[in-house]
PLY file of the C-alpha trace (Angstrom):
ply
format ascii 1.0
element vertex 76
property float x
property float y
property float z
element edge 75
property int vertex1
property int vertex2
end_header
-117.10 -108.89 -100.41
-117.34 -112.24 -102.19
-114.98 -110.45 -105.45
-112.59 -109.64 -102.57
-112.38 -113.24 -101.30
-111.99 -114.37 -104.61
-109.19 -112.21 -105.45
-107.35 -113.40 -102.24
-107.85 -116.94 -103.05
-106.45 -116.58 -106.41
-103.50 -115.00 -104.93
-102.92 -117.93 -102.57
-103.07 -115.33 -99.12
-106.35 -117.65 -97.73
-108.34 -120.97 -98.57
-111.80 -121.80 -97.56
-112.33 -124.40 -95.85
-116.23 -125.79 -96.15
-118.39 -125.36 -93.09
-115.79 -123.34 -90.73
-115.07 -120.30 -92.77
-111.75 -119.02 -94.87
-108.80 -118.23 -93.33
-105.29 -117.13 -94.09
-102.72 -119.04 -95.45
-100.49 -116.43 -96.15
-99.87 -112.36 -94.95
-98.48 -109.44 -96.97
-97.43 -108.16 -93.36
-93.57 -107.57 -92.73
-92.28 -111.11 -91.20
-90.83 -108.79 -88.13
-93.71 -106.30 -87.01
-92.14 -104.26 -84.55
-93.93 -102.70 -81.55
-96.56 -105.75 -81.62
-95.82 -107.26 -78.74
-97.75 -105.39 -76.28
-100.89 -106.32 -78.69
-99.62 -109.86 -78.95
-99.93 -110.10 -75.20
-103.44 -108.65 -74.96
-104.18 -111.06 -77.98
-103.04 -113.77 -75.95
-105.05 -112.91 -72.58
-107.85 -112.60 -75.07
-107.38 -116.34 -75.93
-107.18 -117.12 -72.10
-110.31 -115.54 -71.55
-112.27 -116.96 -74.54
-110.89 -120.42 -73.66
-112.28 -120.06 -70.06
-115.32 -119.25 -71.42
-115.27 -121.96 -73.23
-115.35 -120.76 -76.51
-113.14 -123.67 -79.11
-110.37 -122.48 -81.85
-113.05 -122.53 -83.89
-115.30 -119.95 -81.97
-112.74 -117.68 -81.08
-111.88 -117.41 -84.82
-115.11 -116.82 -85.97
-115.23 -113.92 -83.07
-111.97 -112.34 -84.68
-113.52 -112.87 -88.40
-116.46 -111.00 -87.55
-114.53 -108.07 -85.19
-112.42 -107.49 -88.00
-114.74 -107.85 -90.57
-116.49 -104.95 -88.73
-113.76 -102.74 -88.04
-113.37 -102.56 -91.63
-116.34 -101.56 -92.25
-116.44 -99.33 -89.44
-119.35 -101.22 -87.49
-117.42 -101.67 -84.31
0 1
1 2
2 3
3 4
4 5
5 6
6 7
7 8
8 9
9 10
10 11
11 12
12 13
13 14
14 15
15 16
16 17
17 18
18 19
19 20
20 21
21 22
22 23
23 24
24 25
25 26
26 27
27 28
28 29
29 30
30 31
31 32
32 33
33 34
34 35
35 36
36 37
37 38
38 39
39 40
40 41
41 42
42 43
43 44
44 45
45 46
46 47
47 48
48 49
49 50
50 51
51 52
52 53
53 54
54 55
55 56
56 57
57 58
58 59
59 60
60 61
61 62
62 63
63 64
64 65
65 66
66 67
67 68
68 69
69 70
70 71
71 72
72 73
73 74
74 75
């Protein structure tokens, strides 16, 4: 996992950032993803709810780091 992270850093597509995690900086996803914006919404009444809760930027991205994280792996 750590190779992997290194490889995307080198490539510019995320930065860490000391104490708070790495995140993106740049996607290799089409700029116009069609058919997202059904998920969009439900992304964005996600962020309602977590912000209710409340859960900071910070928390809710270390909530979608780890959900995707395990998707990938198949965890989830």
């Amino acid at each position: 996992m750590l190779k992997a992270y290194r490889d995307l850093e080198r490539e510019g597509l995320v930065a860490p950032r000391p104490g708070q995690g790495t995140f993106v900086q740049q996607s290799l996803a089409s700029p116009s993803l069609a058919g997202t914006d059904r998920l969009q919404r439900a992304l964005a009444g996600w962020f309602h709810q977590a912000r209710a809760a409340g859960l900071t930027s910070e928390d809710m991205a270390a909530l979608f780091d780890r959900a995707l994280r395990e998707s990938e792996e198949g965890v989830a």
